[in-house]
C-alpha positions in Angstrom: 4.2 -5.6 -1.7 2.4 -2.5 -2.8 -0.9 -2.1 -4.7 -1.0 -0.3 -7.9 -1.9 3.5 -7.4 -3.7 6.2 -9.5 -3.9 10.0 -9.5 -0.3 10.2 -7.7 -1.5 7.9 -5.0 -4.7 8.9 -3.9 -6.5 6.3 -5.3 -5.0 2.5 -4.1 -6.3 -0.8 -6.0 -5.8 -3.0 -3.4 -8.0 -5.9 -4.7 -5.6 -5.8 -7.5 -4.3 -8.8 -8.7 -1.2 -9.6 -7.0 0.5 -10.3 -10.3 -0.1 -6.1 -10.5 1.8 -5.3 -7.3 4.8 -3.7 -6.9 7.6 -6.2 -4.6 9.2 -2.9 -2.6 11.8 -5.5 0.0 12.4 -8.8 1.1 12.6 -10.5 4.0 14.1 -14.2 5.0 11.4 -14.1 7.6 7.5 -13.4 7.6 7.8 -11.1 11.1 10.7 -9.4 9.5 8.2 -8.0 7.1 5.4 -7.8 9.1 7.5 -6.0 12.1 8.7 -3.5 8.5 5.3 -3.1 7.5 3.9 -2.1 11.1 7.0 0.6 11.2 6.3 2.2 7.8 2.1 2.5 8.9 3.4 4.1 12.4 6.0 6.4 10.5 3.3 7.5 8.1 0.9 7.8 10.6 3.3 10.4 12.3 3.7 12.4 9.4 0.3 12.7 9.1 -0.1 13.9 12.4 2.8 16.2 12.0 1.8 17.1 8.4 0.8 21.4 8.6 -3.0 22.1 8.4 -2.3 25.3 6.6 -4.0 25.7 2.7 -0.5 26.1 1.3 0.9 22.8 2.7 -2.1 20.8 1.2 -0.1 19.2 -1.4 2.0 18.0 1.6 -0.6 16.9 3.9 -2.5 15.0 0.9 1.4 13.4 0.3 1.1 11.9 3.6 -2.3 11.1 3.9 -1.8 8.6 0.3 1.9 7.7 2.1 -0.3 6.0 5.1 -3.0 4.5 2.8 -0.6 2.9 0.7 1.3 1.5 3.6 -2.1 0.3 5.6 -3.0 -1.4 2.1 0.4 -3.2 1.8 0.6 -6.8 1.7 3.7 -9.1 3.5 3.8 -12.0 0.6 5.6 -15.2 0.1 8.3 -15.4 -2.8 6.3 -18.3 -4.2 3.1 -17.3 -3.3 1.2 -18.5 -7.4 -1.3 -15.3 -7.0 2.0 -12.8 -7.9 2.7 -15.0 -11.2 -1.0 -14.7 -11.6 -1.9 -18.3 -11.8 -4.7 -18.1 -9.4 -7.9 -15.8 -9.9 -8.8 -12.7 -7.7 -11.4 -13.7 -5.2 -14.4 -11.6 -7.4 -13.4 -11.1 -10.9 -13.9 -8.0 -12.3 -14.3 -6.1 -9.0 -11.6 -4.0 -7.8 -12.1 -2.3 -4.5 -10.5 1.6 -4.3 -9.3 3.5 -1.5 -10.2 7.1 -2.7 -9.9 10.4 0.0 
């Protein structure tokens, strides 16, 4: 699952309710996600790396940069976990931690 995102990514809610997530694949088996989820941060992680420093490929490099946050944020979740229906409560209501860059 995916937090919710602002400002076209660059800021991540990822104390966000789960209820406010975004499911993005399933998998029959926790490692199947888990194993996904380690290859999306290492692919995002490479375009980072391979992003262009120049000023005119900012837009770019920022793209990436909220590409990797997003996936280092992510969450593997059981169908039937009750926090996505939003029957249990976040662990400090009212907070809501942000990953801003």
């Amino acid at each position: 699952m995916t937090a919710p995102v602002a400002d076209q990514g660059a800021i991540i809610y990822q104390d966000a309710p789960l209820s406010q997530w975004t499911k993005t694949l399933h998998f029959d088996a926790e490692s199947d996600c888990r194993a996904r989820r380690q290859e999306k941060i290492k692919d995002s992680e490479d375009e980072v790396e391979l992003a262009p420093s120049s000023e005119a490929d900012e837009d770019g490099k920022r793209d990436a940069k909220n590409a990797l946050d997003a996936a280092l944020a992510s969450q593997c979740v059981a169908d039937d976990d009750p926090r996505i229906s939003g029957s249990s409560s976040p662990l400090e209501p009212g907070i809501v931690r942000k990953l801003v860059h």
